[in-house]
N, C-alpha and C positions, 0 to 999 in steps of 0.2 A: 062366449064366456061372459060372466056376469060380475061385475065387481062390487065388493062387500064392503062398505065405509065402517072404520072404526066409530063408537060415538062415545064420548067420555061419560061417567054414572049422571042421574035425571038429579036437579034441585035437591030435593027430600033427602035421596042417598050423601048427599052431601053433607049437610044439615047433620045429619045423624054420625058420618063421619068426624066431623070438627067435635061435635057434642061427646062424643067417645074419646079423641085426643084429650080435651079438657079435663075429663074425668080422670084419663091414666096421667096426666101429669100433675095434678093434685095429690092423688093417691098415691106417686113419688118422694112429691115433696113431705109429703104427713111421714112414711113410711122414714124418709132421709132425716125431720127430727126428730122423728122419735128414738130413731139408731142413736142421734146425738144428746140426746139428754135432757137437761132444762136449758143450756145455754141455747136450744132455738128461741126460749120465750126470753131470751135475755134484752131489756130495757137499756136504752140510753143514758150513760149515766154521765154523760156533759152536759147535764141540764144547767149550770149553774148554780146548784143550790146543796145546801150539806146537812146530815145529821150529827148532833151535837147535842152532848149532855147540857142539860139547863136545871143546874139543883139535884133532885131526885128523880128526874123523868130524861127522856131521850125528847127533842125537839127538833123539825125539820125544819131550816133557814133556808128564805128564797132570797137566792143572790140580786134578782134584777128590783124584787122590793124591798130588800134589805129587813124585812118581817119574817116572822115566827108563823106559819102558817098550820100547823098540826102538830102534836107534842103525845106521849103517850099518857094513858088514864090510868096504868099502874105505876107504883116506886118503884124503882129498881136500884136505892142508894137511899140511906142515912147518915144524919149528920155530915159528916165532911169525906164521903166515903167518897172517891174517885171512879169515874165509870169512861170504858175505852169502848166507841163505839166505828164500826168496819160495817160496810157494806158488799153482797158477795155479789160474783156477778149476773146470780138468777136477779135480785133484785131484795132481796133478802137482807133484815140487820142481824148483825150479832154484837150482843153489849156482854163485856165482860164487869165485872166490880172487882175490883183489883183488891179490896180489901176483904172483901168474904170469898171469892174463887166462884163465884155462882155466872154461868154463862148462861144468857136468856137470845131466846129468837125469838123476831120481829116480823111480820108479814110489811111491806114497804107503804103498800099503798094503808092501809088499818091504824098500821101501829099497834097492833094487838098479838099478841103471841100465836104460834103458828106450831108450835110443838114445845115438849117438856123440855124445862132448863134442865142445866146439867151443874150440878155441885160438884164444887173440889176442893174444899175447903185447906188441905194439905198442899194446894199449887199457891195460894193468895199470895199475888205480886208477880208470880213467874209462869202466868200462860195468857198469850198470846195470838189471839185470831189475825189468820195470815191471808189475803184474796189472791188467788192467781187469777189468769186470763181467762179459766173452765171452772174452778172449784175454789173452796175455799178450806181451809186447816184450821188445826188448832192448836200450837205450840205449846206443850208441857217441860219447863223448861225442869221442875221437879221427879216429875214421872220420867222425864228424857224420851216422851214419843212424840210424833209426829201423827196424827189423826186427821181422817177428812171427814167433811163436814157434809154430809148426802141430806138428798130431799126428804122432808116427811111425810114417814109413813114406809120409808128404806131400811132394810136395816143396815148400818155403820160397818165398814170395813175394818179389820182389827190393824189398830194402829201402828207404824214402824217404831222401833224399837231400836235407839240411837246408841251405840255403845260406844262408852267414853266422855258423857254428857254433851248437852247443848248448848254452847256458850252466845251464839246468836242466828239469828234466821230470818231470811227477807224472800220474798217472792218474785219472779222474774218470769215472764212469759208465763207457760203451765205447769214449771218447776217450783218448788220451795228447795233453796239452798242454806243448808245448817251447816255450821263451822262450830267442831267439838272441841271439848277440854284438851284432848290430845293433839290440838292441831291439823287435824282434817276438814277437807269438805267435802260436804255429803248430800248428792240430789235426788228428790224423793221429787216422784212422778207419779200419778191416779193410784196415791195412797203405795207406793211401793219403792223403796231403792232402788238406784239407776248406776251410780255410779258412785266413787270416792277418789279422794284426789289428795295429794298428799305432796307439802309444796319444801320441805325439808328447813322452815324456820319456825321460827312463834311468831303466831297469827294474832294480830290486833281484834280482828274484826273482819265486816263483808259487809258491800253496799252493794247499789244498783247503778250502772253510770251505761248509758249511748245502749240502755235495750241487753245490759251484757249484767251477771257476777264478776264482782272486783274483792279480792279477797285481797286484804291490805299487812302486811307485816308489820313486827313493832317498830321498827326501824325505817318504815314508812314507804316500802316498794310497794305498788300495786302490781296483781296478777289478773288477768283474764283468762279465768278458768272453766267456760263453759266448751271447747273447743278441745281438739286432741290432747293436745299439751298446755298446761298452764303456758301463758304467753303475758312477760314483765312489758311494762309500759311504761317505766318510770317513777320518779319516788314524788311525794308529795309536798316534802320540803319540812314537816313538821313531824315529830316522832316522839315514843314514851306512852306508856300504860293508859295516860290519862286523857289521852285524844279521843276524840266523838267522832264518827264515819257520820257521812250525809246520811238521812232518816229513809226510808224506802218509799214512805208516806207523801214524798218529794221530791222522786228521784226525776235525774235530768240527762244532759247528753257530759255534764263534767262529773268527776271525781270531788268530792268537797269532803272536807277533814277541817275538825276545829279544836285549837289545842286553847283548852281553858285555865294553861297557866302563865302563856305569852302572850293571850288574847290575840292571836293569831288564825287567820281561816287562809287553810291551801286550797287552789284549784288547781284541776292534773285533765288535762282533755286527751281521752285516751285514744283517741284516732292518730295524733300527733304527738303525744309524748311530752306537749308544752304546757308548762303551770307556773305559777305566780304564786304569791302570797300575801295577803293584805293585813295592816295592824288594824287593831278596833283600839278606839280610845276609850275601852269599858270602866277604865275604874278598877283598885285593886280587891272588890267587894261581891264583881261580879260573878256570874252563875251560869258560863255559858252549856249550851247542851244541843244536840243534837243537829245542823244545816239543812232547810231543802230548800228547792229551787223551781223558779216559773218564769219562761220566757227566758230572758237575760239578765235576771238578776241573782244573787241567791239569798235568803234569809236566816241569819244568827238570832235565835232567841236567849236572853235574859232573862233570866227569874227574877234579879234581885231587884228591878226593875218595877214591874215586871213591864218589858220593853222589846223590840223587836227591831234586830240592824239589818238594814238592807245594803246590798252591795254590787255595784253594775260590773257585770262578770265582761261586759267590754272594755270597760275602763280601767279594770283592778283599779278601783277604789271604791269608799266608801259613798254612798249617795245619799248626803244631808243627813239629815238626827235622825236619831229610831226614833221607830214610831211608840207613840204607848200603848200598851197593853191595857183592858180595862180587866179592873180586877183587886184582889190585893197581892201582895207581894209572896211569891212562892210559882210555881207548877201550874204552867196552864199547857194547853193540846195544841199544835202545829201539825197541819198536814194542807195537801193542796187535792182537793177536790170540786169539780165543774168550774176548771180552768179561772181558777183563784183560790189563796193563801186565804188558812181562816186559823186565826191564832184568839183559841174560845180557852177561857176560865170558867168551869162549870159552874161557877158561883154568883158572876155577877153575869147580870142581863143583859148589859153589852159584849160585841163582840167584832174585833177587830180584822175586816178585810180586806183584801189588796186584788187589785185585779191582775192581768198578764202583765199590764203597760208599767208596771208599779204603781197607779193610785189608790190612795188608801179611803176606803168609810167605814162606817160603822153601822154595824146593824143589830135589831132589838128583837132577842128573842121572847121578850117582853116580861111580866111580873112572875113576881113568885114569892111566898114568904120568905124562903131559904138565899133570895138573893142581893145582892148588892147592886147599887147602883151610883159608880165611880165616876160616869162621865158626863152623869147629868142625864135630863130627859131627851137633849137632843145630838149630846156628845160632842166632841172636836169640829170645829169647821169643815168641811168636807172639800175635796180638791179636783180640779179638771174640770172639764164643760160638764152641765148639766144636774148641775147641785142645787138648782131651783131657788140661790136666792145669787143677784147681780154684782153686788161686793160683801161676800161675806165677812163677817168680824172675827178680826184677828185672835191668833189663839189666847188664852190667857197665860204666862208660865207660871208656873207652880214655884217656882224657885227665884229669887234677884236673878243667879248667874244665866238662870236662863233667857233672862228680858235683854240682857246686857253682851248675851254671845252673838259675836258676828260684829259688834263695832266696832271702829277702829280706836285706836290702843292710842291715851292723851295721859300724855303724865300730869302728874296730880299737880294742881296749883294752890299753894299755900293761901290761905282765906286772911286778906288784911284787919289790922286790926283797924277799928271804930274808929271817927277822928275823933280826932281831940279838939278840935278849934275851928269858927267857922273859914277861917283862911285856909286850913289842911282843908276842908271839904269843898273847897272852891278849887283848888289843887286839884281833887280825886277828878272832880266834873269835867274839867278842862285840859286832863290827862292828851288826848288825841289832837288836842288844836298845835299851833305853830308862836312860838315867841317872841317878842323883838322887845328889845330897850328902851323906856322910854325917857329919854335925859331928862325933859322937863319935869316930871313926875317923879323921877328918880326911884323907877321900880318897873319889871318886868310886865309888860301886856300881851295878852294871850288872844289868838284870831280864831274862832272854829272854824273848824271847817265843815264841809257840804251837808254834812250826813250829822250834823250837830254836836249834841254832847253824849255821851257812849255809858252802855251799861257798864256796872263796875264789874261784870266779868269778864269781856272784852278790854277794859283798859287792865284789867288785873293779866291778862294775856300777851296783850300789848308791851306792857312793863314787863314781863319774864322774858318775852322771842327779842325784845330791843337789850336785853343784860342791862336794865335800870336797876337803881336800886334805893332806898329810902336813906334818907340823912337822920340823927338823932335829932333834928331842930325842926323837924318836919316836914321839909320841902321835899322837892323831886329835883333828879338830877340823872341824866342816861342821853338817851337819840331822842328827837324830838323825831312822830311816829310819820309827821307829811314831811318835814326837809328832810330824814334821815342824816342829820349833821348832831354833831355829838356837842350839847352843849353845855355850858358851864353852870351854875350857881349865883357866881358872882357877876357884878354890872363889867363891863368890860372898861380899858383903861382910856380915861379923858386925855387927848391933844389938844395942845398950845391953838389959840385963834389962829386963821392966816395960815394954815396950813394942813395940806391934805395929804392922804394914803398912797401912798405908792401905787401906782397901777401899771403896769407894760398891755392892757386894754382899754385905756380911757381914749374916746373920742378925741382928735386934735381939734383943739381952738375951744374944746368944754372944760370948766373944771368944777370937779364935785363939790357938793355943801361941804362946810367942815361945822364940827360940830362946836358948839357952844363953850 
């Protein structure tokens, strides 16, 4: 009998094997994003750097140069018109104009449009582009639909159709959740209703906190209502019509609520049910509006300011002054994109940003007719290692009270009047020295001491903490400042020759001079 050895396939067949693998698992992959959409081509969007209105155009800021690196070459804004710009997550801009309703796309890397705007002149002020985690919407808060926002060259799915209006709507994972004039809320998913939810009070509002919808009551309960049942977590500590939910634009792992008639901002950390509440010392002028948050702190803007309060959500307390705002006084944009806060006034060319750790710079989206320039060409000193200059110069304040906060508190000391004679000015000089009698001269002689003869605001000091106080004949009379012995005025009283002071410490077998 003969035995037949297996032999495995020759080189070549091999080669040509692996070569066919490769092919079918490419051809997979293609096949697996194309099922998926455009989020396969979806870009990076923690580069650190943000799109921001600058003037009339849309401009992209690089966080790590703190410059203006590409700006668009159309207007898309006159005069003082306000422009809201959202990045989706193909990679995609949408700028709204909040005063004409005119929605324009942006190709990311161009800046040049990519498909036809869309006018709605009957929404201006009340629509809203929304980005989830796959798509992106567009909130009509007039029309009351909810519309998604597909690739060009698609056609657009016909938008959901809210009954009962939209009183706000934030984005969470691949949902958009809308809270209606009737107190509902309502999750629209790839352009369709999913659910509605119905919490049996009046709804304040709806924010984003720990990756979840928190739909907040007037009366200041929070609900976690993405889950079978709405689920309370606790209230927030501040309540009333006129409270702000944290912004979605900044959402974090707490609850943040700001009541801009107590100047009040609550935190609610919905895992555990525990919150705080921190006072801001805004001023009764203030403008507060809308909270987001990065890292561990969270950020109150001001308008009236315009100014930006930051607050260490480990400490519940306040962390040092707000910052300023560059700009003029009114409305500027807050949101936290490529892991830092950018608090941008479309008007002026500065633009104030914070990083995770909380340090703040500033950075230049650079000229423009339309803009202002509040902070100067190089702006506030800049904080933390690596500011490029060794000690930099202190900030300037704008205000006295502002040079003067943080010192400590000396009651005012009354400014003496001029002398009158050069013996009162030999008096003022020799304030700090020590006195003795002199018999034979028949008049007081003064010894300085170490450190000589003293400004006249140190002695003027001196004489208030000793409770001296001035004679109408001019002299001094109080503690003298080295014995601290309280002394007279007048010469002390003359004894008889031949005889001495009483002592129960005199040396035996010594006895003291007696005086003349």
């Amino acid at each position: 009998m003969r035995l037949t050895w297996l032999r495995g396939p020759t080189r070549p067949a091999s080669r040509a094997g692996a070569a066919l693998l490769t092919v079918v698992s490419l051809a997979g992959a293609l096949a697996a994003a194309t099922g998926i959409g455009y989020t396969a081509s979806r870009p990076l969007l923690d580069d650190g750097s943000a799109y921001l209105g600058k003037g009339h155009e849309v401009a992209h800021v690089n966080g790590e140069t703190r410059k203006a690196d590409a700006e668009t070459a159309m207007r898309l804004a006159t005069g003082k018109e306000q422009l809201q710009t959202v990045r989706l997550p193909d990679g995609r801009i949408v700028t709204v104009n909040k005063a004409t309703g005119k929605v324009s796309y942006l190709d990311a890397a161009t800046l040049t449009p990519d498909a036809e705007p869309d006018d709605r002149p009957d929404s201006r002020g009340k629509i809203e582009p929304v980005p989830t985690d796959s798509d992106g919407y567009l909130v009509d808060r007039e029309q009351d639909t909810v519309g998604k926002i597909t690739v060009p060259g698609k056609p657009a799915p016909e938008p959901v159709r809210v009954e009962g209006g939209i009183k706000a709507a934030v984005p969470c994972a691949d949902s958009v959740w809308v809270v209606t004039e009737k107190h509902e809320v309502i999750e629209v998913v790839d352009g369709r209703e999913v659910r509605r939810v119905r919490l049996g009070a009046p709804l304040l509002g709806i924010t984003v906190a720990d990756s979840h919808p928190v739909a907040v009551t007037e009366d200041g309960t929070a609900y976690l209502v993405d889950g079978e049942e709405p689920r309370s977590v606790g209230r927030l500590g501040v309540s009333g019509p006129a409270v702000r939910l944290g912004a979605w634009t900044g959402a974090g792992r707490q609850i943040l609520a700001v009541d801009p008639k107590s100047h009040r901002l609550a935190v609610l950390d919905p895992r555990n049910g525990r919150g705080f509440t921190v006072a801001l010392e805004a001023g009764e002028h203030a403008e507060l509006a809308a909270p987001v948050m990065l890292g561990r702190f969270a950020y109150v803007p001001d308008y009236s300011g315009p100014r930006l309060w930051k607050i260490d959500l480990t400490r519940g307390r306040v962390a040092g002054e707000p910052m300023d705002v560059p700009g003029q006084r009114g409305y500027f944009e807050l949101k936290v994109t490529g892991k830092r806060v950018w608090a941008n006034n479309q008007y002026d060319r500065r633009v104030l940003v914070v990083t995770a750790d909380g340090r703040k710079d500033y950075a230049d989206k650079g000229a423009g007719p339309e803009l202002t320039d509040t902070e100067g060409p190089t702006g506030p000193p800049k904080e933390g290692p690596g500011t490029g200059t060794k000690n930099p110069p202190p900030d300037r304040p704008r205000h006295r009270r502002d040079h003067h906060r943080g010192h400590r508190r000396v009651r005012a000391v009354r400014r003496c009047p001029s002398p009158r004679s050069r013996g009162e000015r030999r008096t003022r000089r020799r304030a700090t020295g020590s006195r003795s009698w002199d018999c034979a001269a028949g008049r007081w002689r003064w010894a300085r001491t170490s450190r000589g003869s003293t400004p006249a605001t140190c002695w003027r000091r001196a004489r208030r903490r000793d409770g001296g106080s001035r004679c109408r004949a001019g002299s001094w009379s109080g503690t003298s400042v080295r014995s601290g012995r309280r002394a007279s005025s007048a010469p002390p009283t003359r004894r008889p020759a031949g005889r001495s002071r009483p002592s129960s410490s005199r040396a035996p077998g010594r006895r003291r001079p007696t005086l003349p």
